[in-house]
Backbone as JSON, one array per atom type, in Angstrom:
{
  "sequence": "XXXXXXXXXXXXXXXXXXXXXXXXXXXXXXXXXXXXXXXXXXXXXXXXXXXXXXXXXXXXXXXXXXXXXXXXXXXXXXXXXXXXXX",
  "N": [[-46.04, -72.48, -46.07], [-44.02, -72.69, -48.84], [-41.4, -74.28, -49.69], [-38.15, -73.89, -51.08], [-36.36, -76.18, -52.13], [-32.44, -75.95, -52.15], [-30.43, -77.07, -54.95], [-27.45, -76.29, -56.3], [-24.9, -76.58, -55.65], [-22.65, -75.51, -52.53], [-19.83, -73.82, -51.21], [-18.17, -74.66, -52.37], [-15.07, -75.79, -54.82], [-16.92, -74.65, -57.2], [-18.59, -72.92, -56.62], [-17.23, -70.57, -56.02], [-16.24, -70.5, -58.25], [-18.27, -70.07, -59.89], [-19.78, -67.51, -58.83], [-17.39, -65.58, -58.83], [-17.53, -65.24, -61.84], [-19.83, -64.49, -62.78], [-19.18, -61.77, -61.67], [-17.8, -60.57, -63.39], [-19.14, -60.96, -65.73], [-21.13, -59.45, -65.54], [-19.38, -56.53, -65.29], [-18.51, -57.16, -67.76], [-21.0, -56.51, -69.61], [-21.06, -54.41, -68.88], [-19.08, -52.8, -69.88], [-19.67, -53.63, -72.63], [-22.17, -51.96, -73.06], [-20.9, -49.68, -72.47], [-19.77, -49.48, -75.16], [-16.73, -50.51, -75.0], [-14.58, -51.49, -76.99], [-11.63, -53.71, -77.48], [-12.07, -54.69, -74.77], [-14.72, -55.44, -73.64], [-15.6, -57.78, -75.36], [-13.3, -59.42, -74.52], [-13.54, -59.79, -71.62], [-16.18, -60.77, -71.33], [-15.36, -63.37, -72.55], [-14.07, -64.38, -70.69], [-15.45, -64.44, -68.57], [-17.82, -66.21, -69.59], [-15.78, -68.43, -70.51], [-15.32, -68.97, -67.62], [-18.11, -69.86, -66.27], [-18.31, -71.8, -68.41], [-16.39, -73.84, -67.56], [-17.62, -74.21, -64.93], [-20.15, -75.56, -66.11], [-19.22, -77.56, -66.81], [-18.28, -78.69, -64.42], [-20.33, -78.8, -63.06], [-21.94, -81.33, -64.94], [-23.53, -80.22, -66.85], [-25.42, -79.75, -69.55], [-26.63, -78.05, -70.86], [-25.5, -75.27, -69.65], [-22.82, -75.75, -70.33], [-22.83, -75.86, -73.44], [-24.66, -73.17, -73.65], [-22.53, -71.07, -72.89], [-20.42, -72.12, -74.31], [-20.78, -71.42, -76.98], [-21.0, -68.71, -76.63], [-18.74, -68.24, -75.33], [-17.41, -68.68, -77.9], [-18.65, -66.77, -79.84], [-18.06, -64.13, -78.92], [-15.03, -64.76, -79.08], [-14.57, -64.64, -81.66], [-15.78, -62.24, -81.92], [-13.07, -60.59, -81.08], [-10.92, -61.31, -83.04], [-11.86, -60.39, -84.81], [-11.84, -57.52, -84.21], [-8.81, -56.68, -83.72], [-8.18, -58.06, -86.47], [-9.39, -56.46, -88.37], [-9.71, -53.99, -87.02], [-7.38, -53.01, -86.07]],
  "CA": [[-45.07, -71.79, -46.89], [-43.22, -73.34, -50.04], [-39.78, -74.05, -49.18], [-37.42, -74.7, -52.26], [-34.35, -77.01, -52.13], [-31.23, -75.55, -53.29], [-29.76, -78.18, -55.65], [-26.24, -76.22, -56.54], [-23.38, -77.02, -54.15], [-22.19, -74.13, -52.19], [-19.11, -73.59, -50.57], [-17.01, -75.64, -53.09], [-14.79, -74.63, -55.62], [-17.9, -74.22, -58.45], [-19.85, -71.83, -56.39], [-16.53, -69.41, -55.94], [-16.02, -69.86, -59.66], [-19.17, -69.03, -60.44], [-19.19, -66.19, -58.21], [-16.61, -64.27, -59.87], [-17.96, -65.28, -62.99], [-21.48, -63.9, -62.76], [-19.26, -60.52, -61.34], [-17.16, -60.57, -63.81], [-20.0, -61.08, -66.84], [-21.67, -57.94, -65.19], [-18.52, -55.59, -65.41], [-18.44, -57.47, -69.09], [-22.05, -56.49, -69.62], [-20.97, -52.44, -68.47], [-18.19, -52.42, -70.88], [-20.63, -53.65, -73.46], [-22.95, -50.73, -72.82], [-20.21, -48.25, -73.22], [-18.94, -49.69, -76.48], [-15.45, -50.25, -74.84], [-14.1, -53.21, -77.25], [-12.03, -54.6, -77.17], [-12.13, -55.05, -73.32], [-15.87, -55.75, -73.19], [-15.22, -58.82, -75.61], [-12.41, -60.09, -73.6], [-13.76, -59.42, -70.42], [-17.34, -61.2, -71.53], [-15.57, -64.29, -73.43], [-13.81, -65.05, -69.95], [-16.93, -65.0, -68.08], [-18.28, -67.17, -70.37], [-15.1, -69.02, -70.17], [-15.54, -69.15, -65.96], [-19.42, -70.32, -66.53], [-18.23, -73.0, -68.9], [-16.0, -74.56, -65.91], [-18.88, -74.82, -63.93], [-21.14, -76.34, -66.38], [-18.55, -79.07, -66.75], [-18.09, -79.64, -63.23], [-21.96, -79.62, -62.65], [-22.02, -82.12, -65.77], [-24.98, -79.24, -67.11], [-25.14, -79.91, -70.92], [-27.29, -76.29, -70.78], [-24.67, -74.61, -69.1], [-21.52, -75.97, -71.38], [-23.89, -75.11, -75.05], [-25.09, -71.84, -73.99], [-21.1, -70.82, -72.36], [-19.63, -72.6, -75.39], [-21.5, -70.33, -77.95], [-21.29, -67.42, -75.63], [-17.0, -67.72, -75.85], [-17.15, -68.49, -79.79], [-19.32, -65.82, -80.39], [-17.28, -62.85, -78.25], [-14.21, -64.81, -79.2], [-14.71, -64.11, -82.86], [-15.65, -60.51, -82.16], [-11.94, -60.14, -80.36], [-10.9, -61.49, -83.6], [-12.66, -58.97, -85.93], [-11.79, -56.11, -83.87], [-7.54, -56.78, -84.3], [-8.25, -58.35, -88.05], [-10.1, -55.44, -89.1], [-9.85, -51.94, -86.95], [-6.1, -52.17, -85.41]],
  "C": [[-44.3, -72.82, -47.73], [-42.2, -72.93, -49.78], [-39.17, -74.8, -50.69], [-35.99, -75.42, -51.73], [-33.71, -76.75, -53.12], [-30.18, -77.1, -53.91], [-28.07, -78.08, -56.2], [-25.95, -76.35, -55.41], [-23.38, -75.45, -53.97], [-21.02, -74.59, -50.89], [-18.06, -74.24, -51.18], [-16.3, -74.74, -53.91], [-15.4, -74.04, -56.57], [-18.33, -73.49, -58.01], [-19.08, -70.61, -56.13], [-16.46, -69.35, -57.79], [-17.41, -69.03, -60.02], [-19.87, -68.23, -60.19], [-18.84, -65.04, -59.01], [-17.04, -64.59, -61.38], [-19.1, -64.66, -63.49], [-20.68, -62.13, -62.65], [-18.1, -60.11, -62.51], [-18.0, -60.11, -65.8], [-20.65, -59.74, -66.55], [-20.75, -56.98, -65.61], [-18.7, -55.97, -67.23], [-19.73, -56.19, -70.14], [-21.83, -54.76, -70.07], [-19.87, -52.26, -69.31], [-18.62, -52.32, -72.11], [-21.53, -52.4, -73.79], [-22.34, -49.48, -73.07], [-19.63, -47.95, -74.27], [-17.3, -49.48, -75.94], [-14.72, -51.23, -75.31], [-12.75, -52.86, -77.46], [-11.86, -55.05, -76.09], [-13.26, -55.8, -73.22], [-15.97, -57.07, -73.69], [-14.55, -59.84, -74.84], [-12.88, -60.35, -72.35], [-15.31, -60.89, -70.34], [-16.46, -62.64, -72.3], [-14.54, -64.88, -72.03], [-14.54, -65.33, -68.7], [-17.46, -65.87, -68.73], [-17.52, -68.54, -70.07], [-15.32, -70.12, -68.64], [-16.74, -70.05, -66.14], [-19.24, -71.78, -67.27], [-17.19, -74.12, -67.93], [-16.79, -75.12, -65.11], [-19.86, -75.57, -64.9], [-20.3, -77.41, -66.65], [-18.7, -79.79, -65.62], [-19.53, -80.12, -62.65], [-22.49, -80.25, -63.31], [-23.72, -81.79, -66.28], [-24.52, -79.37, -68.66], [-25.5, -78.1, -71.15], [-26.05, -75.71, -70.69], [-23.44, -74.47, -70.13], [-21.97, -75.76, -72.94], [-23.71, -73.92, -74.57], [-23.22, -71.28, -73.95], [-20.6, -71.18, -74.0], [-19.9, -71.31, -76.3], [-20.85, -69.11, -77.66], [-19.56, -66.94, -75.98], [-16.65, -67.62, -77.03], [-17.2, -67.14, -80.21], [-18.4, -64.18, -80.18], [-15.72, -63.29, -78.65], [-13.68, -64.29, -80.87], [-15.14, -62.51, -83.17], [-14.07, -59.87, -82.17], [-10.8, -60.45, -81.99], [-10.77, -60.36, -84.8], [-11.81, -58.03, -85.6], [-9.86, -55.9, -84.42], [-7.41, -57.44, -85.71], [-8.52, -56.88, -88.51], [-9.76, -53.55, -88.67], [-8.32, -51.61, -86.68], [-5.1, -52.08, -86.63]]
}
């Protein structure tokens, strides 16, 4: 049998952040889906946020790019939505 070695830490403080960050990007995800902005923005650009924490502390270039993007991108929706609809 093929046994894999887990390479993230666990039980530290990166694996609670990114924990609630993963459950947090899900609820994001379901706000998304119902068109509920701007919560689903907010909600999704501090998951992102959370995620980019951890790719610092696990010194993950991946992790801190995609995250980075990920908060621009939803942070500039949150943006739009009070520029433009309120």
């Amino acid at each position: 049998m093929l046994k894999i070695k887990k390479i993230t830490p666990t039980g530290d403080k990166s694996w609670y952040i990114k924990w609630v960050a993963t459950v947090i990007i899900i609820v994001g995800a379901c706000f998304n889906s119902f068109d509920l902005q701007p919560y689903s923005h907010a909600v999704m650009c501090i998951g992102a946020g959370l995620w980019l924490i951890v790719g610092i502390l696990w010194y993950d270039r991946a992790l801190i790019a995609v995250n980075s993007a990920i908060m621009a991108i939803y942070f500039a929706g949150l943006v739009m939505y009070f520029t433009y609809y309120v």
